[in-house]
N, C-alpha and C positions, 0 to 999 in steps of 0.2 A: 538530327544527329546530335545536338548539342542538347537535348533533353536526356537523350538514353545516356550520352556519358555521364551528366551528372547524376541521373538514377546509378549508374554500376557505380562512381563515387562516394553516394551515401550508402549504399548497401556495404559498401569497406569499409567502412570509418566505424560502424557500428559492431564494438568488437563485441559487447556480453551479448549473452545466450538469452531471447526472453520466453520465459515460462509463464502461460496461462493459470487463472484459477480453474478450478472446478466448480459447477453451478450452487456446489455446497459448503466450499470452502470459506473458513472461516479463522479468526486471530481475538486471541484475549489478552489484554496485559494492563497494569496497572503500574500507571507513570508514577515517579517518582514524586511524594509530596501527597501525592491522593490515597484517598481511605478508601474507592473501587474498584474494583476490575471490571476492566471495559472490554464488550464482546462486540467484535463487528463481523458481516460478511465481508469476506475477500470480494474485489469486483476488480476485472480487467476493465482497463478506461483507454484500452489500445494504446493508440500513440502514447498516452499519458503513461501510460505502467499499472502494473498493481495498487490498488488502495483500498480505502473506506470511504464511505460517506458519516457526515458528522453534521447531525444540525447547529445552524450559526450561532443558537442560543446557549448550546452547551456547555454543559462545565469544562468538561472533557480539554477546552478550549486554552481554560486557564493553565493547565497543566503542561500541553504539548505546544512546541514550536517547530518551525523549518531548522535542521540540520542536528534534531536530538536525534539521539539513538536510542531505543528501547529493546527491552528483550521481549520477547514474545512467545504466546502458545502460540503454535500455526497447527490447525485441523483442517488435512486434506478432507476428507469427505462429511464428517458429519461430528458431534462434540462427543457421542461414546466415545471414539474412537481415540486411542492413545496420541495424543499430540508433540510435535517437533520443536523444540525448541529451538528459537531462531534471533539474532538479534538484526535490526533495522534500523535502515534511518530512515527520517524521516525528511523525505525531499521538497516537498512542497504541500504547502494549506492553501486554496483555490477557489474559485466556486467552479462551479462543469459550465464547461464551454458552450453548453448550450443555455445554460440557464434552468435547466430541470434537474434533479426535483427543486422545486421553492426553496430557498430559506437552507441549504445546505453546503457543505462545503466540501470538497474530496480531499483527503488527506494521502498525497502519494507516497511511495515506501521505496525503499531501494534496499534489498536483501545481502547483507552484509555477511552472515555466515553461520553454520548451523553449530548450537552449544551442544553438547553432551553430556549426557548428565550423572 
């Protein structure tokens, strides 16, 4: 009895809506301070939320920290395709919880609001 209530308690407490990627989706932006634009695939990390993967060698590394906010291209399906402008923060730099892949780190996002252009 005392499992299910605290299951229907966390299901309350969890007020945003969360949105998967698409097996194609995809985010480019270029942090502030840098000379590139960086293209990652979206990947749902469940529990964790949306992100990237980023290897731990990266430049990319020096640029982004926990709690920036960037603007973003967000490409729901594929990079023809006209892209969303979106700005993010950025929640957490991690490695996966499982320890796969190698030498990587996820970079989670928390979707902050769509720009208009």
């Amino acid at each position: 009895m005392i499992n299910k209530v605290q299951d229907n308690h966390d299901r309350a407490i969890r007020s945003e809506v969360r949105n998967t990627a698409s097996d194609s989706a995809s985010i480019a932006f270029k942090p502030p301070k840098a000379q590139l634009e960086y293209h990652f695939k979206l990947r749902d990390f469940s529990a964790s939320g949306l992100g990237f993967l980023v290897k731990k060698d990266s430049d990319l590394l020096k640029f982004i920290s926990t709690g920036d906010v960037l603007f973003i291209k967000y490409y729901k399906e594929n990079v023809s395709a006209e892209p969303l402008h979106l700005k993010v923060q950025i929640q957490h730099i991690s490695a996966p919880f499982s320890g796969k892949p190698e030498n990587h780190l996820i970079a989670g996002l928390y979707f902050l609001e769509k720009i208009e252009n």
